[in-house]
Every structure is written in structure tokens, then in C-alpha cells.
KOLMI-237250 format. One record per residue (C-alpha): residue number from 1; residue in three letters; y, z, x. Coordinates in steps of 0.05 Angstrom, whole numbers, plus 32768, in hexadecimal, padded with zeros to 4 digits. Each point is the difference from the previous one (the first is absolute). Layout:
BEGIN
(NUM,'ala',(Y,Z,X)),
...
//
This chain:
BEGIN
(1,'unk',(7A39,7F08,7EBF)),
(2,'unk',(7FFA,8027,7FC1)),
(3,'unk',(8036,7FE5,7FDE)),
(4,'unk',(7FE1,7FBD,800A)),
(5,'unk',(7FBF,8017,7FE1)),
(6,'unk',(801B,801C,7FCC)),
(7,'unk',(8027,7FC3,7FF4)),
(8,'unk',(7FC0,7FD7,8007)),
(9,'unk',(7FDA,802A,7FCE)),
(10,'unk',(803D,7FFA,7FCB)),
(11,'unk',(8017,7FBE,8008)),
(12,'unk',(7FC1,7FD0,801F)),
(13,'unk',(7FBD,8017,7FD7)),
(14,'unk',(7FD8,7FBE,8000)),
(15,'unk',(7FFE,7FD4,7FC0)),
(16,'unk',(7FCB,7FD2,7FE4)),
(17,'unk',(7FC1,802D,8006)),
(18,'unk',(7FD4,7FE9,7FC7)),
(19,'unk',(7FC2,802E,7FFE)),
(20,'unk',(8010,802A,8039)),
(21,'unk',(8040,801F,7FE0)),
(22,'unk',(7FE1,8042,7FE7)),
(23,'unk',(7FE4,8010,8051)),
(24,'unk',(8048,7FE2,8027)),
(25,'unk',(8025,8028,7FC7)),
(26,'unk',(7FDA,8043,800D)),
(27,'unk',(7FFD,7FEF,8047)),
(28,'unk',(804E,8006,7FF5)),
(29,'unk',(8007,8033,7FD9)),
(30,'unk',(7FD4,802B,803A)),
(31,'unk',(8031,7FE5,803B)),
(32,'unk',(803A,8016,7FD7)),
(33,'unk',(7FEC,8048,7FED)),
(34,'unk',(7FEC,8008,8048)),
(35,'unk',(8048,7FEC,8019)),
(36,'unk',(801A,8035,7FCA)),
(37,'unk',(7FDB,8033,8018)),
(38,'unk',(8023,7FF6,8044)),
(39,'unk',(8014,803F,8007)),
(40,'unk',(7FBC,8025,7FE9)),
(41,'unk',(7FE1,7FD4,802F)),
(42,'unk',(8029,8019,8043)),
(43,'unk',(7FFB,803E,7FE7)),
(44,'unk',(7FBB,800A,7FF3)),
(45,'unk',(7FF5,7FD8,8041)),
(46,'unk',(8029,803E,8022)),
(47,'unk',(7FD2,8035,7FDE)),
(48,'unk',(7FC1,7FDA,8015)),
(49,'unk',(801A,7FFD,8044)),
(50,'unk',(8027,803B,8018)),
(51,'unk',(7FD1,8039,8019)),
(52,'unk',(7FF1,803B,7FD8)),
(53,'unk',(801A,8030,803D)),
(54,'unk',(8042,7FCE,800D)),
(55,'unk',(801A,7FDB,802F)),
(56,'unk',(801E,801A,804A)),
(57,'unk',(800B,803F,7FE6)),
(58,'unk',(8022,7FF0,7FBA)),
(59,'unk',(7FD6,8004,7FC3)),
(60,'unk',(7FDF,7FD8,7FD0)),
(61,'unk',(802A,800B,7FC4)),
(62,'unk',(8042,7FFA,802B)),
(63,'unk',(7FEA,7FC3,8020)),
(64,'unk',(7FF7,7FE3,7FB6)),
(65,'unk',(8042,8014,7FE6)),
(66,'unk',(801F,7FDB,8041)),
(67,'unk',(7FCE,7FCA,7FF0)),
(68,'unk',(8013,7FF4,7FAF)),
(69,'unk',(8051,8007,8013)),
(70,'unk',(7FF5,7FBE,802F)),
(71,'unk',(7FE2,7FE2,7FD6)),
(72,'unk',(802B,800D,7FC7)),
(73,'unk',(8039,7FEF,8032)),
(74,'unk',(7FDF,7FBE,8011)),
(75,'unk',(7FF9,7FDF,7FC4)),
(76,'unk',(8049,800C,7FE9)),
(77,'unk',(801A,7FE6,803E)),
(78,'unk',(7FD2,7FC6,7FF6)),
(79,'unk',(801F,7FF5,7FB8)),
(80,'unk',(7FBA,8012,7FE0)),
(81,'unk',(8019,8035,7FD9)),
(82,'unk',(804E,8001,7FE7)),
(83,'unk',(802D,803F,800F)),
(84,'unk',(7FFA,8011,7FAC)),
(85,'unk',(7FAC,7FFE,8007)),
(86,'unk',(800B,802F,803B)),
(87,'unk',(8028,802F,7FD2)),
(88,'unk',(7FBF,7FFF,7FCF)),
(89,'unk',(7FD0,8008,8036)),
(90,'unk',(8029,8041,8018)),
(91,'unk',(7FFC,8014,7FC1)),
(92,'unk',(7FBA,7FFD,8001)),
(93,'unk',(7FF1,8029,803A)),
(94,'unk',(8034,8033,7FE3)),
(95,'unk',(7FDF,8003,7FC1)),
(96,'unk',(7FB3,8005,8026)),
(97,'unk',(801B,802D,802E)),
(98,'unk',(8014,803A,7FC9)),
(99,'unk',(7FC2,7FF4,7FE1)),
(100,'unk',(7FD5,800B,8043)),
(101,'unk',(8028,8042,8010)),
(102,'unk',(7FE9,801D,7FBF)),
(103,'unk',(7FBF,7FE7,8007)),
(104,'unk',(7FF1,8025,803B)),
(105,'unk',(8026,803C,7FF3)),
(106,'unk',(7FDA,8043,7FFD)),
(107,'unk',(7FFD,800C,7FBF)),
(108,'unk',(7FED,7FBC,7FEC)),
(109,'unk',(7FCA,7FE0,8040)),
(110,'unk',(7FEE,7FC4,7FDB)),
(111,'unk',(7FFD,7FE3,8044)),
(112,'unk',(8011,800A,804C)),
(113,'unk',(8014,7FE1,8042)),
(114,'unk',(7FD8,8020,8032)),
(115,'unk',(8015,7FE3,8046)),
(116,'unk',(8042,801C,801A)),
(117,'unk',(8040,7FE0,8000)),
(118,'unk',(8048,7FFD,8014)),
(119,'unk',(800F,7FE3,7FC6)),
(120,'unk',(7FF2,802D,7FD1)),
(121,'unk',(802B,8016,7FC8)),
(122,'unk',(7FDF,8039,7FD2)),
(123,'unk',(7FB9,7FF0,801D)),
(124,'unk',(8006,7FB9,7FF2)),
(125,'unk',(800B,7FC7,8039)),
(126,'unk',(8037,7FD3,7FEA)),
(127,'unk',(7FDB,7FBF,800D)),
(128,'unk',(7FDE,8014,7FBD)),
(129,'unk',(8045,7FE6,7FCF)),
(130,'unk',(7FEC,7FBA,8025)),
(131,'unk',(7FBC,7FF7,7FDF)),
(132,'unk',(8020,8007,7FB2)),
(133,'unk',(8031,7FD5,801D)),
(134,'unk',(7FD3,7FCF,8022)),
(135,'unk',(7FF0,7FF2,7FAE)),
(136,'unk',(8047,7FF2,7FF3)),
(137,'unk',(8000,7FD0,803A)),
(138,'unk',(7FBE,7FDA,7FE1)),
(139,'unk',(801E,7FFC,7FBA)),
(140,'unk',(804B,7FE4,8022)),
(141,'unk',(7FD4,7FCD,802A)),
(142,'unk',(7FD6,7FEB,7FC3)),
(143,'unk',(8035,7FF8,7FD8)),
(144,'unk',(8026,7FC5,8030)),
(145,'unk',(7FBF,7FDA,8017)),
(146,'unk',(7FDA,8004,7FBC)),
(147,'unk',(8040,7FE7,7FD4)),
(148,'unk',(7FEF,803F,7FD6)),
(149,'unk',(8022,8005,7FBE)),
(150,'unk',(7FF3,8030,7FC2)),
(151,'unk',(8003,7FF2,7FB6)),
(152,'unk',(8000,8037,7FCB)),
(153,'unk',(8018,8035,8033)),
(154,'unk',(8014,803D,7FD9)),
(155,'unk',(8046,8014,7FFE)),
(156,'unk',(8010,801F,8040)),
(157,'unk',(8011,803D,7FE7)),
(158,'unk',(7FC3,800A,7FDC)),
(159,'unk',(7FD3,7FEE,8048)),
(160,'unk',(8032,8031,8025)),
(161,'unk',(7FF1,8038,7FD3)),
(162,'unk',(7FB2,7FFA,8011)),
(163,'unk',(8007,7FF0,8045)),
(164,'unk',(8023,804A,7FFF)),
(165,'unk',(7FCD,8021,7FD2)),
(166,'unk',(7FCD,7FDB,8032)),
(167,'unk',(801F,8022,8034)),
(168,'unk',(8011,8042,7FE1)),
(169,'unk',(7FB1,7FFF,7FEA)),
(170,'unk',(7FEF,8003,804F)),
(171,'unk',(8029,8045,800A)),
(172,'unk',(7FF0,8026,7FB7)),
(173,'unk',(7FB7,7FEA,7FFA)),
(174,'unk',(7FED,8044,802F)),
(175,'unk',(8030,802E,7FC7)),
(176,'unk',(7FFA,7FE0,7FC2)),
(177,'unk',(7FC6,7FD6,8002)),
(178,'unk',(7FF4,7FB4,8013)),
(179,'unk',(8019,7FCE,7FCC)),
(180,'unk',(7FF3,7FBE,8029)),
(181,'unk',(7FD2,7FE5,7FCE)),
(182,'unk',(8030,8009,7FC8)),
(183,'unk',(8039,7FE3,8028)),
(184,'unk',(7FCB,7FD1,8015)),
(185,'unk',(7FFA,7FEC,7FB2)),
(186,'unk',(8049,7FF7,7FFC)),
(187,'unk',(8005,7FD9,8032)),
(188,'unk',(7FC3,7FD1,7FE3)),
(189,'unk',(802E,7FFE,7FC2)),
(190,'unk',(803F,7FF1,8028)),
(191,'unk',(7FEB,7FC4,8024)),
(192,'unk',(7FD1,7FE1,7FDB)),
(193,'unk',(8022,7FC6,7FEC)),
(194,'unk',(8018,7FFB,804A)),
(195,'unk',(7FE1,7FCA,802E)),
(196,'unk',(8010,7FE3,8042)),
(197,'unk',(800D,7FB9,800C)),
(198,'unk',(7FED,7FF0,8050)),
(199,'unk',(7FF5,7FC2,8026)),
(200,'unk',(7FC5,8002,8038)),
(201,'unk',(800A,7FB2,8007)),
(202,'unk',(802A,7FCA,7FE1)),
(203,'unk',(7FF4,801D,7FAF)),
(204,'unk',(800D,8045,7FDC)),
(205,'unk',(7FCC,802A,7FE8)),
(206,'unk',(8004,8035,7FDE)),
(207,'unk',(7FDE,8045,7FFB)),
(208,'unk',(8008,804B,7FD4)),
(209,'unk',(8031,802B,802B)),
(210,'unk',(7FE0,8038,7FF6)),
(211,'unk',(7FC2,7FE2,8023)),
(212,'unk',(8021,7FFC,803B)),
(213,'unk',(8018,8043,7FF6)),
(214,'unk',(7FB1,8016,8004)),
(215,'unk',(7FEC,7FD0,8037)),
(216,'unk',(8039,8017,802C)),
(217,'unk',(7FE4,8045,7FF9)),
(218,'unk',(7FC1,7FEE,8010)),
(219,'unk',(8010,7FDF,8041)),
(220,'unk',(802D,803B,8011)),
(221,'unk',(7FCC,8036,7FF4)),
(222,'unk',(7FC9,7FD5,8028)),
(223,'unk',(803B,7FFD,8042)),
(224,'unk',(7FFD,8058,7FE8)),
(225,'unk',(7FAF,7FFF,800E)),
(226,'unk',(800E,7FDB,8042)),
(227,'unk',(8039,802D,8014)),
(228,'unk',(7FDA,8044,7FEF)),
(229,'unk',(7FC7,7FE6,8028)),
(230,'unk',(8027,7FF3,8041)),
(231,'unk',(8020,8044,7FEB)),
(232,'unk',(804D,7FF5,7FF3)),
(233,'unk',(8005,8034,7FD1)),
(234,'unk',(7FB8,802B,7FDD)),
(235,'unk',(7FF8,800D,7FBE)),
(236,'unk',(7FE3,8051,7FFF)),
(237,'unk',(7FB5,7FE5,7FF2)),
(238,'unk',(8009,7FD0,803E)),
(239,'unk',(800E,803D,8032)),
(240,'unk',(7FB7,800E,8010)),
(241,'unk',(7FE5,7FAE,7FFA)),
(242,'unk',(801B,7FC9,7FE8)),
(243,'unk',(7FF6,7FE7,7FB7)),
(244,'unk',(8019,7FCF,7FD0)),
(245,'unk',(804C,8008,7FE9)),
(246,'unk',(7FE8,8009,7FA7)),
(247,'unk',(800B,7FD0,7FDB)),
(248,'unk',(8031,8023,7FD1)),
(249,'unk',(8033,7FEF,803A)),
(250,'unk',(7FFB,7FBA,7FE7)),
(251,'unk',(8024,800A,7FC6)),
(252,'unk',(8033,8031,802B)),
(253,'unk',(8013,7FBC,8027)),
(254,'unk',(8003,7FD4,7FCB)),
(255,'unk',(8032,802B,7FDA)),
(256,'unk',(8026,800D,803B)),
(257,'unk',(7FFF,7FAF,8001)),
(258,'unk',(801E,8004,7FCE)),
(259,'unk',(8038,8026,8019)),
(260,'unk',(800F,7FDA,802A)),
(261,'unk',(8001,7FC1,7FE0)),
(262,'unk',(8037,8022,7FD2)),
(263,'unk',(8030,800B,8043)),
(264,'unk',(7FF8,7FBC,8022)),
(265,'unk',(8005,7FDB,7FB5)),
(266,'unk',(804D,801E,8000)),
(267,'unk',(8011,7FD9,8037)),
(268,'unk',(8033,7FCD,7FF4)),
(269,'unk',(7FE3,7FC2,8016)),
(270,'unk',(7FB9,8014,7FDD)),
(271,'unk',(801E,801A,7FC5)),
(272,'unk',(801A,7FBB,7FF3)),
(273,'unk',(7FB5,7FE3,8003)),
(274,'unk',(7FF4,803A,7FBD)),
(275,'unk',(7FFA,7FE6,7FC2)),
(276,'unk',(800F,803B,7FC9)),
(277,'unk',(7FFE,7FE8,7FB6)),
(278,'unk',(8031,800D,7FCC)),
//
């Protein structure tokens, strides 16, 4: 059922719609970026659903790792995601995971997981690798039912190196200080020619790639608010009461956007839709 909306959303967008275009095309562009974010959906459905104390004895976090393996499970047997975009989501939660087990360490506490677990590696519950990969999934989904393609991308080399320093920045920044603003700066200068070409309806538009970059991060630090507040994981000043996740985290998302953008734009079929000039 799916596979025949996402064929309908690709292939049939209506034609003809005089004055109404800009409203059926944002209309479109909304139903689209809610079937991306299939797998955020599901998932955030399971958080918003499965008990703080568990379920017949097994708890909450478990219950949420068996939760985001079905799903992930699911939508590769229903063709939704190929056995390569699997790879890249793996990679994902791999990559999330290390950083989460240093997060929480004892000598670091930026954050904690307070409920008890089976699951858990190093203080962490492993369902936590799903939601940095549940961003890979949304870019992989965007990607096919938005047409997305990129002009002026850097040379891949040159976004791999500041994906790593991006990276790398999330680990030093509590030894040598934080330099996300400066790799923030060369990232500005490193895609600033780039834009994204994406089709909500039946004609491309176009828009800054780095804009998407920030809106991504915006969206993902708003689902952080909602997940703090239903108490997933605590930040230390949300142990006592709950407060608002600061806003500085915005622009810890959208860099990590970044990121990720860098690992799912070396896949081979996407890479192919990357235009890098001479």
C-alpha cells in the first residue's frame, strides 16, 4: 500500500491548477515530508505510547529497541528502503551510538538515561543509535519522493573532511574547547554555492542547501524538547523539573545534519543525482 503511495505522489501530482498551485504544491510538499519521516513517525509514535515503567515486565527502553528493529525490518522487506540505505542507516546508529556512550560517561554527564534497561551498553540503551539513524532514514526517503538533486556540491573530499571535524568537534569540545562555530563558518563557506533542486509537485524548485541543513536542525531539536519532556533521556538541569532543551542545541543538530548528509550523499545511486563543478 505504500509502494502505491509513493508511486502516486511521484508519478500522478495533478496538473492544470491555475491559481491554486502555490496551496496543492505545499499541500504536497507536506504529504511528502510526512511519508519521509516514516520512520520518525513509528518511532516517536512508540515513545509516546509505551509506558514509562514498561510493558509485562520488560522495560521501556527495551521495548523501543525491539520496536525500531521491526520497523527497520519492515520497511526493507517492504522494498522501502534498499539493502545499501540499510548499510547507511547502521551506520548511523553506530556512529550515534559511540557518541551517546561518551556522552554519558562519568567524566563527561552531558546527559543521562535514567530508567533501567537490558539493553544497555556503557549506561546507554541501544535503541538510542536508531534516533541519529531515524535522520538518515528521513534524508534516504526525501531524496526518492522529492526528486532531490544538488548543484555546486563541494568536492567530496572536501565535505568528508568537515563532516569528520564536525564529528571530531562533538568529542574534543570538553578538552580543547568547542570550535562548532568556526567549523560552522567553514561549512557556510563550503556550501554556499550549493542548492537543492526538489519537486513537491509536477515542477522543480529550488532552495540554499545549507537552509535545509538549519531547518532540519530545527525540526530535530523541537522532536529533542518533546522527547526530554516525556523523559527518554534528561539533560542534568531537567533532573529536578523539566525545562526547555537550549537553544544552542539547535545548531548541535544542524551540524550533525550535516553529517549526515555527507554519509548518505556517497551513496551510489544519490551520488549520481551530485553535480560537482570543474
Amino acid at each position: 500500500m505504500l509502494a502505491r503511495l509513493d508511486n502516486y505522489l511521484i508519478d500522478s501530482a495533478p496538473r492544470q491548477l491555475g491559481l491554486a498551485r502555490p496551496l496543492v504544491e505545499l499541500l504536497w510538499f507536506g504529504i511528502k515530508e510526512a511519508r519521509a519521516c516514516l520512520f520518525v513517525g513509528l518511532f516517536f509514535l512508540a515513545v509516546f505510547s509505551v509506558p514509562r515503567a514498561g510493558l509485562l515486565g520488560v522495560p521501556r527502553y527495551d521495548l523501543l529497541l525491539i520496536i525500531a528493529l521491526a520497523i527497520q525490518v519492515w520497511m526493507v522487506a517492504a522494498k522501502l528502503e534498499t539493502w545499501d540505505e540499510l548499510k547507511a542507516v547502521c551506520l548511523f546508529h553506530a556512529v550515534g551510538f559511540a557518541l551517546e556512550v561518551f556522552k554519558v560517561s562519568g567524566s563527561i554527564q552531558s546527559w543521562s538515561y535514567p530508567d533501567p534497561a537490558y539493553t544497555k551498553v556503557f549506561g546507554v540503551p541501544l535503541f538510542s543509535g536508531f534516533m541519529y539513524a531515524a535522520v538518515g532514514s528521513y534524508i534516504i526517503q526525501a531524496w526518492r519522493l522529492l526528486d532531490l538533486r544538488i548543484r555546486h556540491h563541494p568536492p567530496h573530499w572536501m565535505a568528508a573532511l568537515i563532516a569528520v571535524l564536525i564529528y571530531a568537534n562533538f568529542f574534543t569540545h570538553h578538552y580543547i574547547g568547542d570550535y562548532r562555530w568556526y567549523l560552522a563558518a567553514c561549512a557556510l563557506g563550503l556550501y554556499a554555492r550549493t542548492t537543492v533542486i526538489f519537486r513537491p509537485l509536477d515542477r522543480d524548485r529550488q532552495m540554499p542547501l545549507l537552509l535545509g541543513f538549519v531547518l532540519t536542525g530545527f525540526f530535530i531539536w523541537l522532536a529533542e524538547n518533546i522527547s526530554t519532556f516525556w523523559g527518554v533521556w534528561a539533560y542534568p538541569n531537567q533532573l529536578g523539573a523539566w525545562s526547555a532543551v537550549h537553544v544552542s542545541k539547535w545548531s548541535s543538530w544542524s551540524l550533525l545534519v550535516i553529517m549526515t548528509f555527507t554519509i548518505v550523499a556517497n551513496l551510489k545511486h544519490i551520488k549520481a543525482r551530485i553535480h560537482i563543478p570543474e
